[in-house]
N, C-alpha and C positions, 0 to 999 in steps of 0.2 A: 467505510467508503461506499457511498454510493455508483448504483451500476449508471454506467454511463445514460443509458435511454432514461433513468427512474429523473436524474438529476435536468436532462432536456425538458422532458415534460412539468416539469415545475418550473424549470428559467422561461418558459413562455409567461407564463402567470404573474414574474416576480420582475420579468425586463432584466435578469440578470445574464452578466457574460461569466462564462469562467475562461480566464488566460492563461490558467497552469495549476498543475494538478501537484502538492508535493505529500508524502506520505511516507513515515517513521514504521516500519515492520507490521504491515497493515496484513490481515486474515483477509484473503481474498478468494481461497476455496472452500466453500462452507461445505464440502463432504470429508473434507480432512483428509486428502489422499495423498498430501502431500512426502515425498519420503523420509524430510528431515525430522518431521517427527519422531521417527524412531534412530535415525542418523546422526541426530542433534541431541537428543533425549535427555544425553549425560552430561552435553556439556552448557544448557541450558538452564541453571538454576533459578529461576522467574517466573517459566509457563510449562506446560503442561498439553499433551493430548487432552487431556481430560477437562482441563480450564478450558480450553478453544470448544471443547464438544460443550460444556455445562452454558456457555456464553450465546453462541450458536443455537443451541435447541432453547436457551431463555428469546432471542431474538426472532425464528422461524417458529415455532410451535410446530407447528406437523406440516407447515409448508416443504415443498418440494428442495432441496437445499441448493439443486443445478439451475434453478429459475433464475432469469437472467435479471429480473428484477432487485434478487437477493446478492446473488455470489456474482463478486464482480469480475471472476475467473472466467464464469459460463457466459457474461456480458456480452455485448456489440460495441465493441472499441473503435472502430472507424470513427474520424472526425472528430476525434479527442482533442483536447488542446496539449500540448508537451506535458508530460510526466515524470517526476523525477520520486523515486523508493530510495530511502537509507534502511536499511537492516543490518545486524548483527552476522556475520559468520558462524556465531554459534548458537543460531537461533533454531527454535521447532519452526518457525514462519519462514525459514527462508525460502523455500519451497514457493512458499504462494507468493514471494515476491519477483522470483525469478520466471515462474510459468508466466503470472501475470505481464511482465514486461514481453515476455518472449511472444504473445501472444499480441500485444498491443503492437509492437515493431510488425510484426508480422500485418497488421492490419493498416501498416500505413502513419502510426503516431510519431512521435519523437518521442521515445519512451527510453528512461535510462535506471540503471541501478547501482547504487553505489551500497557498495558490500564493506563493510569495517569488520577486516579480520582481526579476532577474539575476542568479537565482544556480544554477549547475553542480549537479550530481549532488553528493552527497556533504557539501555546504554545511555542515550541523548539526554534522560533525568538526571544525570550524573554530572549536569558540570559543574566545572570547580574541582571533580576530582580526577576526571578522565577526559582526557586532551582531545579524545575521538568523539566524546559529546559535545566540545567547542567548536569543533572544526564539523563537523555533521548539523550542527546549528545554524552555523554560519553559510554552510553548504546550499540550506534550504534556503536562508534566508538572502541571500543570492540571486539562487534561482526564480522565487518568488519579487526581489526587485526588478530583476533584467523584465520578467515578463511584464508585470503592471508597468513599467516605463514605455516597452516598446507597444501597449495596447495605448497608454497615454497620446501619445504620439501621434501626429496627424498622417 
């Protein structure tokens, strides 16, 4: 996910709007501080501290990991367009999805997070076999019509 300023500075260039922001267990503190990390660790089968750091230092190279350009934790969230996070309950990320919204509300967004309790990283690939990746699909894709409708709209 890009940091909010990084994605402004390019919709000048491209005339693009963004009307809504929706995002599946996204990594949004690239110092990894997050606690489920190690709170989640066990019941996590998918990702890994160690995956998020290997990912992470592939993406930043020696860049600074709090630069608001990269971690869209450390970002400037004011003037976002509504946000919507699905994440897993039993995720290592849930951390970054929870600060991040708490952070975004705090600055004024509509920022929401829908938590699916027991379900791993990655859950949403799953449908057809798990009810909470149809309904977490259908979730986004909801929220993702109400916004483009009401931007359609004179």
């Amino acid at each position: 996910m890009l940091s909010w300023r990084a994605f402004c500075r390019e919709a000048v260039y491209t005339n693009a709007t963004l009307v809504g922001i929706a995002v599946l267990s996204p990594v949004t503190d690239l110092t990894l501080s997050g606690a489920t990390y190690d709170t989640r660790a066990d019941a996590d089968p998918f990702f890994t501290r160690a995956q998020v750091a290997e990912l992470v230092h592939s993406y930043l190279g020696k860049a600074d990991a709090k630069h608001t350009l990269a971690s869209p934790l450390h970002s400037q969230l004011a003037g976002m367009p509504p946000v919507r996070i699905h994440v897993g309950d039993d995720e290592v990320l849930l951390d970054d999805s929870l600060r991040y919204i708490e952070r975004a509300v705090a600055a004024g967004v509509d920022a929401r997070t829908d938590v699916w309790m027991g379900m791993p990283h990655g859950f949403p690939g799953s449908i057809g076999r798990l009810k909470a990746a149809a309904r977490a699909l259908d979730a986004v894709g909801a929220f993702l019509t109400e916004r483009l409708q009401a931007h359609a709209s004179p």
